[in-house]
N, C-alpha and C positions, 0 to 999 in steps of 0.2 A: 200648921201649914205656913212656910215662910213665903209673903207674897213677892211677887217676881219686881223687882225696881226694873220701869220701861224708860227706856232714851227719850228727851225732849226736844223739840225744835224751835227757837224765838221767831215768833209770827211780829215781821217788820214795821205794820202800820196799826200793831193793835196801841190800846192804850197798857203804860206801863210795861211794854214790851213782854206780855203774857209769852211765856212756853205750853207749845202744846204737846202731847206724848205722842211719840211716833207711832203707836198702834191702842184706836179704838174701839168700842162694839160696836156693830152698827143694831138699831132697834127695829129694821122694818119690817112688821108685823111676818112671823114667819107660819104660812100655811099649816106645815106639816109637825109644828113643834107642838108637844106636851107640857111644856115647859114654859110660864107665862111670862110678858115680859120685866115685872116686877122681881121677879126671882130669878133669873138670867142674871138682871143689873146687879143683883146683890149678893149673887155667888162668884161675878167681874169684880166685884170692889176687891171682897175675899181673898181672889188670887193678885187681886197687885194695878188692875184694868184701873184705868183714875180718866179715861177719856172716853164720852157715851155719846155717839152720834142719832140725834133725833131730828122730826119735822112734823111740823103741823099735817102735814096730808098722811103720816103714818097713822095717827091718831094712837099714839103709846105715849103721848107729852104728859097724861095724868100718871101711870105707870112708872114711867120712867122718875117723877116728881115722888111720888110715894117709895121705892126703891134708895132714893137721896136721902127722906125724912128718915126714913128707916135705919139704913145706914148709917145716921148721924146718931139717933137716937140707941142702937147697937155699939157704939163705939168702935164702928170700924174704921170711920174719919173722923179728925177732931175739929175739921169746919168745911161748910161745904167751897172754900178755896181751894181745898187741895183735887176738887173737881175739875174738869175741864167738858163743856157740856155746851153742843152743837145743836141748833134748831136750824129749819129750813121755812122759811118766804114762800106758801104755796100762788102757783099764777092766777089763781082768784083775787087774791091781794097782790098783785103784783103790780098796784098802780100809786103814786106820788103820794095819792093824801090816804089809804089806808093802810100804808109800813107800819107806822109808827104803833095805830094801834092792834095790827095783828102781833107785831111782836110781844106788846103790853099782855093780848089775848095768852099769847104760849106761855107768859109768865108767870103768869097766873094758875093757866094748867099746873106747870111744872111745880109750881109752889116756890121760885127762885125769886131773888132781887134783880136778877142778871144772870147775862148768858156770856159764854166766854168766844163765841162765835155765832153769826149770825149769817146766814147765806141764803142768794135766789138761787130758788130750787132750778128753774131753767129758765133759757133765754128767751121769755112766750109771756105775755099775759094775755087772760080770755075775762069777760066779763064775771064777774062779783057772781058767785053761788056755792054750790055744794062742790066738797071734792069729789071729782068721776074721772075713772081711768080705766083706760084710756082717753085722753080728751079729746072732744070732738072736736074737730078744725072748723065747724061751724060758729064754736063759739069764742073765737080768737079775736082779739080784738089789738091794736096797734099796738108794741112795749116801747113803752116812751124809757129810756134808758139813762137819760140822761134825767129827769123826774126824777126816777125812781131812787138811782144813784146816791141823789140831795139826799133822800129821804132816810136811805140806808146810813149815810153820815152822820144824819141826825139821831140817829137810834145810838149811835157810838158817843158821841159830842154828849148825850141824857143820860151816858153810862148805863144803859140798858143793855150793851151788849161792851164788852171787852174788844171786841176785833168783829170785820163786817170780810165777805167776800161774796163769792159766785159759784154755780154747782155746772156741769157742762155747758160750759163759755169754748167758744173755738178761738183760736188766734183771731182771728178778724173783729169776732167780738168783743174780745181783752183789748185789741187795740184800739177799738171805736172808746171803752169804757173807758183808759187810760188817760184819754185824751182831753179829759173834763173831769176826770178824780180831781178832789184835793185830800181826798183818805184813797189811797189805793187799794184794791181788793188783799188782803192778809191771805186768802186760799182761795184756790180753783180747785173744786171737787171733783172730779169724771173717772169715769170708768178706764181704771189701768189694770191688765192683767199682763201674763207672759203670752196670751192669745191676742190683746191689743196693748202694743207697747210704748205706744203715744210718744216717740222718741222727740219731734216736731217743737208740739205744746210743751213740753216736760222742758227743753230746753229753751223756750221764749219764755217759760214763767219762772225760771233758775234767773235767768237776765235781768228780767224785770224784779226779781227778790220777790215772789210769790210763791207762795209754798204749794205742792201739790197732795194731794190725799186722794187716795186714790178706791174708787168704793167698785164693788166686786172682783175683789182682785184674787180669787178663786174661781171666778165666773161663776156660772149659776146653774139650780140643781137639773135633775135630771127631765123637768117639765119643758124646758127647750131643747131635749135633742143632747148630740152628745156632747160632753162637755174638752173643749179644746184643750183645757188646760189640767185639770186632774183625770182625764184619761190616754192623756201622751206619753208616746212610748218614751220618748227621751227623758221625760221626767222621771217617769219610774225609773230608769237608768240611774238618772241622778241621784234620787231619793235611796237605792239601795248603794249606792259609792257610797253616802254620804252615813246608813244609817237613821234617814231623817225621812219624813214625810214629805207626799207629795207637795201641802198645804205648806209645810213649816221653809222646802226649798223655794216656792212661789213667796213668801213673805220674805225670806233671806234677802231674794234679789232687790224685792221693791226698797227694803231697806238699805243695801247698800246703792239702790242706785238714789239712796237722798230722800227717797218719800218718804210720805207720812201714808197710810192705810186705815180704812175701817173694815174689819172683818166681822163677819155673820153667823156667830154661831151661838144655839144655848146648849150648847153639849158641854156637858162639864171638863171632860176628858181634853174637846177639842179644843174649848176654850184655852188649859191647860196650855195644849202642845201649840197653840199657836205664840206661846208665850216664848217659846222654847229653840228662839231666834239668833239668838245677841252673843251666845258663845265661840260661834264656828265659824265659819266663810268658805265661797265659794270659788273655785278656782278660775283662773284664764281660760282653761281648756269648758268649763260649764256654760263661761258665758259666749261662747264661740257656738257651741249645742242650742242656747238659749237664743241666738238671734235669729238662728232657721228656724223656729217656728213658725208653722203659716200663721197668719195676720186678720186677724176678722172684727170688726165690732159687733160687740153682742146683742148692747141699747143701742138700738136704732132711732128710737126715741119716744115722747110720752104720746105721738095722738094717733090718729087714726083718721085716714091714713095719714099715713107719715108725710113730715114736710121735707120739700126739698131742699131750704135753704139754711137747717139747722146746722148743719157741719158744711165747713168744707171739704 
């Protein structure tokens, strides 16, 4: 099996100006899969996958670390540089003095010297305990932002992580961060699909040279209802002009409109055909079909109930 070489993009404020791979896996624990997440990562390397999206609140950081060793020790890579390997900041630690060592923590998990990206999971810290989610609004406590920020610096400045940013950050809050960076966030993670197009953010973080990545950008499976994006009728339209799956025209677009994606899946097949992007393109007349789509966001957000002032 010849593995698929994927496009990279240079993340601006990492060290050493690391490249990351425009389409990763993402690890979080999937309900319905047979397929563990250990064996996922290591039939991703197989096909060509070289960027693995994790976080501390997934709890697959030991997993996903055994999967690397493995890997290496298989000779499927011949060091783990040629990974590119994303952890997430959960808002238990999301305060000034303990970044430094949750990250050391996930490093540990993972069995790494370093992470090639490090990101708060969201714009909320709540007090120091267990991860629970949805999180209660009871237990929210002030996010000092600009604390935290220092802290995230210093994890890059200790080489503990290659590149540092932020997971659904709105414009108002990039701009607050902005304005007291001296490492600018390298990515803004949030939820991009053809059902939410984030035209807004997508072009204030193209301005500012921050990359975006864009995590369900499939939307999600059939436990919420139906899903916007793989049951449009236009899309199947699409998808039979082109030959191509619904999934593989939904990552076409993200990638020509510049993004980076982490996709979900351990199907071997799909994993395959989401590889199966980078040859063809989409015309004028698709993306004309592609911008009447109604518009919804899917994450509403992590607590319960919901805040009003996470998005604008």
């Amino acid at each position: 099996m010849t593995a698929t070489t994927i496009p990279q993009v240079t993340l601006h404020s990492s060290s050493g100006h690391r490249k990351m791979p425009v389409i990763g896996l993402g690890t979080a624990p999937e309900a319905t899969s047979t397929v563990t997440t250990k064996d996922a990562v290591l039939e991703a390397i197989k096909q060509g996958y070289r960027h693995f999206d994790a976080a501390s609140a997934y709890g697959v950081e030991q997993s996903v670390g055994e999967a690397i060793a493995e890997a290496l020790k298989l000779g499927l890579i011949e060091s783990r540089d040629q990974l590119f390997i994303t952890s997430k900041l959960w808002v238990t630690d999301n305060h000034a003095q303990t970044i430094v060592p949750a990250l050391q923590k996930s490093l540990r998990t993972l069995q790494l010297e370093y992470l090639d990206l490090y990101l708060i999971h969201w714009p909320i810290a709540t007090k120091p305990g267990k991860v629970v989610y949805p999180i209660e609004v009871s237990e929210i406590v002030e996010f000092d932002m600009k604390g935290v920020w220092e802290s995230m610096e210093e994890c890059q400045r200790l080489g503990l992580t290659k590149a540092i940013g932020v997971s659904n950050f709105s414009i108002s809050k990039l701009e607050k961060l902005l304005s007291f960076a001296t490492i600018p966030p390298a990515v803004n993670q949030v939820e991009v699909n053809l059902g939410w197009q984030q035209q807004q953010l997508r072009e204030f973080c193209k301005e500012k040279g921050i990359t975006v990545t864009a995590f369900s950008p499939l939307r999600k499976g059939a436990s919420r209802g139906a899903n916007l994006v793989m049951d449009n009728d236009v899309l199947k339209e699409l998808s039979d002009a082109h030959g191509k799956t619904v999934a593989q025209i939904c990552l076409r677009w993200l990638y020509e409109e510049g993004l980076t994606f982490v996709v979900k899946s351990y199907d071997k097949d799909r994993m395959k055909q989401n590889l199966g992007i980078f040859d063809w393109s989409l015309t004028e007349d698709d993306y004309k079909k592609i911008a009447e789509i109604h518009q919804d966001r899917l994450i509403k957000g992590p607590t319960k109930p919901l805040l009003d002032d996470l998005w604008e």
